[in-house]
matplotlib code that plots the C-alpha trace (Angstrom):
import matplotlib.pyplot as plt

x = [0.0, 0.9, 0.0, 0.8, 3.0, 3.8, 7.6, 9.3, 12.6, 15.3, 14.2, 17.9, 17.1, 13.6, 14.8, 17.6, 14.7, 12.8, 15.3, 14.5, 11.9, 10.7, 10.6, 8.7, 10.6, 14.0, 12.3, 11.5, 15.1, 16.7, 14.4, 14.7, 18.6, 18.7, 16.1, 18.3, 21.7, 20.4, 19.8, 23.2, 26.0, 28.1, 31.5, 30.1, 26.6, 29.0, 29.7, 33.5, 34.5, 33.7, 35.5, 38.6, 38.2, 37.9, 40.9, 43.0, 42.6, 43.7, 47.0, 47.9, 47.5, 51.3, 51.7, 52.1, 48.8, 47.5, 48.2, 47.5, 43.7, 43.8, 45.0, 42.1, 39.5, 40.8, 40.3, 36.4]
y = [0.0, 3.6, 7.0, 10.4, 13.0, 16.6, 17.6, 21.1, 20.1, 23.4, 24.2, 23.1, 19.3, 19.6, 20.6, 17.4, 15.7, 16.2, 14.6, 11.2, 9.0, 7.0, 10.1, 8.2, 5.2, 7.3, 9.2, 5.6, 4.4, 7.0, 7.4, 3.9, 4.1, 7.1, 5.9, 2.0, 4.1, 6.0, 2.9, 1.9, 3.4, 6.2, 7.7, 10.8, 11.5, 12.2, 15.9, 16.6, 17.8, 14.6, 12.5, 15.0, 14.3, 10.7, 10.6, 12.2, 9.8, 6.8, 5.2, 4.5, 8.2, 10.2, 12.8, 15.5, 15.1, 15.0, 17.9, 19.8, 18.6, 19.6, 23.4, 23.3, 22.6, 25.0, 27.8, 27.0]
z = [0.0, -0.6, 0.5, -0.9, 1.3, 0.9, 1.4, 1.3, -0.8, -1.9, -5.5, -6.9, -5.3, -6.8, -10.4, -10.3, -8.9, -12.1, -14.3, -12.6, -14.6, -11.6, -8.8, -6.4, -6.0, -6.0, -2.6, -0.9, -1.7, -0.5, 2.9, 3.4, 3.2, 5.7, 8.0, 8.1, 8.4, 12.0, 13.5, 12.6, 15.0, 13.2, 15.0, 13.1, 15.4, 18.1, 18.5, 17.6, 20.9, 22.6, 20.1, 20.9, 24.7, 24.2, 21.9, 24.6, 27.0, 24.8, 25.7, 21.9, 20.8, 20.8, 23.1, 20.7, 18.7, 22.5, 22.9, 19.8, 20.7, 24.0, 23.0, 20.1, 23.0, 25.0, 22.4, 21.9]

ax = plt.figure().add_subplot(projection="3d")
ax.plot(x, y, z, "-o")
ax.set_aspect("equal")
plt.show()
């Protein structure tokens, strides 16, 4: 079964969009990819500065790039 939806897309995604001979099942694919990918862990929905921290407090991390991070989260 399927049911119609109204989205507000940017006009340049819209106009690329138009191009596409089957629009609608181009949309699913692509929801259905993003919607599986968030349940999936990602390093990169984890704010920068935390990564940072974290990294810091690793054994196998040199000193030096240590503490290059620590003088970057100092300055935000």
């Amino acid at each position: 079964m399927k049911i119609n939806r109204t989205f507000s897309i940017p006009v340049k995604l819209a106009l690329r969009l138009k191009a596409v001979r089957n629009q609608s099942a181009l949309v699913s694919r692509a929801v259905y990819k993003y919607l599986d990918e968030k349940e999936e862990f990602s390093s990169s929905d984890i704010p920068s500065r935390s990564l940072l921290s974290a990294i810091t407090n690793r054994d196998d991390v040199p000193e030096h790039i240590k503490v290059v991070i620590q003088l970057h989260l100092e300055n935000k």
